[in-house]
Biotite code that builds the C-alpha atoms (Angstrom):
import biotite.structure as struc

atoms = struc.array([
    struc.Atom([107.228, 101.515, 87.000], chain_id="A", res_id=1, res_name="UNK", atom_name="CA", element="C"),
    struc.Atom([107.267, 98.702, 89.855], chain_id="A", res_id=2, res_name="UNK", atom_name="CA", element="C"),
    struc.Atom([104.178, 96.956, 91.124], chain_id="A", res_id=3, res_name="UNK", atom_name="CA", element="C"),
    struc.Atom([104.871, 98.887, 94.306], chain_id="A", res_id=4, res_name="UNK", atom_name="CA", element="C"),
    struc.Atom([102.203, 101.144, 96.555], chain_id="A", res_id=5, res_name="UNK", atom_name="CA", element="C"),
    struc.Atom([103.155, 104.575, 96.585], chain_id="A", res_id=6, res_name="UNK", atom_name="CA", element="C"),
    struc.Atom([102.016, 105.222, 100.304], chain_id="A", res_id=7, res_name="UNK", atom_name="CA", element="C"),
    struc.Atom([102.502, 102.016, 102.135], chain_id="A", res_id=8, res_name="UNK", atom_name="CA", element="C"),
    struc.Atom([105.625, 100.328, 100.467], chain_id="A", res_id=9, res_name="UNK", atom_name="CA", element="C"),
    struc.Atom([103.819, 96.940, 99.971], chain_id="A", res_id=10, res_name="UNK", atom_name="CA", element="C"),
    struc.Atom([105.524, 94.755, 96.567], chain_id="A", res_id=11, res_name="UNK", atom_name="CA", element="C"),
    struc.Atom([105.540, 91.218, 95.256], chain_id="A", res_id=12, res_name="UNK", atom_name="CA", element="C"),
    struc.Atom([106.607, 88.312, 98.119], chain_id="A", res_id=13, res_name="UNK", atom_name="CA", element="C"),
    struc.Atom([107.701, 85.071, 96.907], chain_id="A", res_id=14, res_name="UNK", atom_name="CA", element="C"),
    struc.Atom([106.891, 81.730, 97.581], chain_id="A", res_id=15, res_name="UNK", atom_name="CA", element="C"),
    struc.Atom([106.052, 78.441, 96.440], chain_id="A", res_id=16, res_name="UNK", atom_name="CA", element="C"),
    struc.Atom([103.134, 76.580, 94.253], chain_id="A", res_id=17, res_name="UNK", atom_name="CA", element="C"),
    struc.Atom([103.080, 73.239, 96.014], chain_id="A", res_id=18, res_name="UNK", atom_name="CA", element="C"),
    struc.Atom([101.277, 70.477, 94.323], chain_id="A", res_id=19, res_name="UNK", atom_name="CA", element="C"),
    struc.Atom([99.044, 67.652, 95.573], chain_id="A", res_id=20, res_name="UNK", atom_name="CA", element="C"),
    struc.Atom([102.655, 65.612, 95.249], chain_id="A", res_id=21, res_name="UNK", atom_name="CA", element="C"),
    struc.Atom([104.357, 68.345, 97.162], chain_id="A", res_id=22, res_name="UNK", atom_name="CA", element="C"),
    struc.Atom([106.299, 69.022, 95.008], chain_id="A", res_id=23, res_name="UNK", atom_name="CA", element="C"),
    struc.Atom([107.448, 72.690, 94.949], chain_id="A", res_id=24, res_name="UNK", atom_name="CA", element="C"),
    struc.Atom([108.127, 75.939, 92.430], chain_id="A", res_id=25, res_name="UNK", atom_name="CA", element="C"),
    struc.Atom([108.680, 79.009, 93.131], chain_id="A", res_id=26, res_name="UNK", atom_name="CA", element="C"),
    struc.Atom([105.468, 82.022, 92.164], chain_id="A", res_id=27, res_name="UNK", atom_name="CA", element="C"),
    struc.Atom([105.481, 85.332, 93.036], chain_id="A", res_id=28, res_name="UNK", atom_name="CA", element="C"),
    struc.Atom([102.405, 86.721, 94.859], chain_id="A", res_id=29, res_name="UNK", atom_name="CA", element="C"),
    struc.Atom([101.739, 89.894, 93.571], chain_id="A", res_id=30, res_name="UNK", atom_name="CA", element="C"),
    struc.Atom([100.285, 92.784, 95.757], chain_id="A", res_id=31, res_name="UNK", atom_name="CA", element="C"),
    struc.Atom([96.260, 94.192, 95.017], chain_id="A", res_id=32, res_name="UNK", atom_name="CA", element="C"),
    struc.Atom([97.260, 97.472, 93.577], chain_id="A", res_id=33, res_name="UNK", atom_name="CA", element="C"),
    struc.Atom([94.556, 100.123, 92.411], chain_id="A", res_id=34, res_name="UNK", atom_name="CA", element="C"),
    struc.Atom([95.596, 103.252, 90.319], chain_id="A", res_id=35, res_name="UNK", atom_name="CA", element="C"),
    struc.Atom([93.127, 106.055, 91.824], chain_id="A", res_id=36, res_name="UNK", atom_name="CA", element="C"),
    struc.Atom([92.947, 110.035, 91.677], chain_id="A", res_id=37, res_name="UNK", atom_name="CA", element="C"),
    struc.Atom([92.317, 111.587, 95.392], chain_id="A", res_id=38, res_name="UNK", atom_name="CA", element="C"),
    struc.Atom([91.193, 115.358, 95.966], chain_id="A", res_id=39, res_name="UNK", atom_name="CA", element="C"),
    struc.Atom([93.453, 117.414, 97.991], chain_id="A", res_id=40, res_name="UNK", atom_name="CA", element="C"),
    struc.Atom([91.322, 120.298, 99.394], chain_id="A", res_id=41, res_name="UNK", atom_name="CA", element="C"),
    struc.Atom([94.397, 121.545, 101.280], chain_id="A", res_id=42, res_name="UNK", atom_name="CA", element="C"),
    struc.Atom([96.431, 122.152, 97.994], chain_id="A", res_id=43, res_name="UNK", atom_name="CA", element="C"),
    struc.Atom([93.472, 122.557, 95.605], chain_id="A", res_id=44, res_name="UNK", atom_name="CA", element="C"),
    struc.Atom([94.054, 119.558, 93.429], chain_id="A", res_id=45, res_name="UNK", atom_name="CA", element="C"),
    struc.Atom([93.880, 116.135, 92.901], chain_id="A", res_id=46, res_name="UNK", atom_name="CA", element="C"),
    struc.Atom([96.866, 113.406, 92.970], chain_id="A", res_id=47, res_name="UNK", atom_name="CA", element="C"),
    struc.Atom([96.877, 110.127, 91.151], chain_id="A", res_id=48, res_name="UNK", atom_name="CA", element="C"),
    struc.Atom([98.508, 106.974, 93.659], chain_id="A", res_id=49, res_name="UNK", atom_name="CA", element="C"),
    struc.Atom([98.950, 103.599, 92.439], chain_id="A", res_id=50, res_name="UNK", atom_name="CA", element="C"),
    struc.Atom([97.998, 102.116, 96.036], chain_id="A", res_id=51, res_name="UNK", atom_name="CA", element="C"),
    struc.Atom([97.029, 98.730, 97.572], chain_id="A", res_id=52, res_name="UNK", atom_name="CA", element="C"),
    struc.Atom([93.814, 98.024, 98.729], chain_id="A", res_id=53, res_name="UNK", atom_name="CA", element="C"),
    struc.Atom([94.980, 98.010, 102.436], chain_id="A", res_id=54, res_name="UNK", atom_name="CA", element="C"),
    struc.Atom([95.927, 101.227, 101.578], chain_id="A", res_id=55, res_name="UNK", atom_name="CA", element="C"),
    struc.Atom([92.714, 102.445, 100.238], chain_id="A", res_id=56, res_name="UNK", atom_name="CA", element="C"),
    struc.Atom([90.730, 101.064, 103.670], chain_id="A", res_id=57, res_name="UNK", atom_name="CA", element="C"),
    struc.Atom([93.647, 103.290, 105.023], chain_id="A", res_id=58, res_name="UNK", atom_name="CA", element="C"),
    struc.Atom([92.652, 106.516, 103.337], chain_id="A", res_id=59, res_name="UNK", atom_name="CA", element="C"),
    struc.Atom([88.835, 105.594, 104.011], chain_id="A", res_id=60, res_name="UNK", atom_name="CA", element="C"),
    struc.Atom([89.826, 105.440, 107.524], chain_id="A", res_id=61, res_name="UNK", atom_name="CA", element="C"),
    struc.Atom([92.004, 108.202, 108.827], chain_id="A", res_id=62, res_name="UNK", atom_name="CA", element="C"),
    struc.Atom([91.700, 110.623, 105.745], chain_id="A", res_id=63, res_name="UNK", atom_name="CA", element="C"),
    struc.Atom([94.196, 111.218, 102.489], chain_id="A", res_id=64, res_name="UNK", atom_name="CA", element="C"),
    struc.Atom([95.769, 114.228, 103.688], chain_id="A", res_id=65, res_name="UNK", atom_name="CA", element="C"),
    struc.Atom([96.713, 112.219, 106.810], chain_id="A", res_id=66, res_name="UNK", atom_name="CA", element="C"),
    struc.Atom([97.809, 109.055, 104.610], chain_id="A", res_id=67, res_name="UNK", atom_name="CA", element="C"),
    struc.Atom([99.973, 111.354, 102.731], chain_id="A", res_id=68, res_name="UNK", atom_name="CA", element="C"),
    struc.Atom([102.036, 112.307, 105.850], chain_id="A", res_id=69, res_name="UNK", atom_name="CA", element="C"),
    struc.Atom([102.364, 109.114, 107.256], chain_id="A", res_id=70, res_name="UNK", atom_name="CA", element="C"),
    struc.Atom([103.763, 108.651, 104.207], chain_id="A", res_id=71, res_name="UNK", atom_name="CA", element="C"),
    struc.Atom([105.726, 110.910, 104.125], chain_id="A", res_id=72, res_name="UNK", atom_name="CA", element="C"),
    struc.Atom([107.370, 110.544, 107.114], chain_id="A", res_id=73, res_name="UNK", atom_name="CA", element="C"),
    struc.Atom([108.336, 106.852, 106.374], chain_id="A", res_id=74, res_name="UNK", atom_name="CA", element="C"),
    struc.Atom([109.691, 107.578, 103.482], chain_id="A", res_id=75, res_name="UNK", atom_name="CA", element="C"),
    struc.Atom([107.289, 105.872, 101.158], chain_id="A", res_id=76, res_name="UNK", atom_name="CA", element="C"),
    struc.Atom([106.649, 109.001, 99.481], chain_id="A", res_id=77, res_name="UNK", atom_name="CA", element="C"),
    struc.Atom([108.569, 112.384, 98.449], chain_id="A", res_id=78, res_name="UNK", atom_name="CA", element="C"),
])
């Protein structure tokens, strides 16, 4: 599986490691992801998401069940 989140599409960028010389290679940033269970009281169960941290604030925020639908609707998750 991808280092992908499931709910807000984030993945790796790439870039460069530039020395004191300048000089210049490429590096991959990798995104923050967490792999975490969340409760559904809705559907009576609980869901396991590999999600970024901005994603998690996200949830914190505006609730999972309304996380899920944004999700949902951009296509993030099926």
């Amino acid at each position: 599986m991808s280092r992908v989140c499931e709910l807000t599409g984030k993945k790796a960028m790439v870039g460069n490691n530039v020395s004191h010389a300048m000089n210049k290679t490429k590096r991959k940033f990798d995104v923050n992801l967490i792999k975490k269970r969340f409760y559904l009281p809705e559907e009576d169960k609980w869901v396991t998401l590999k999600v970024s941290t901005a994603a998690l604030k996200t949830i914190n925020r505006i609730g999972i069940a309304a996380a899920l639908k944004e999700a949902r609707t951009k296509g993030f998750l099926k």
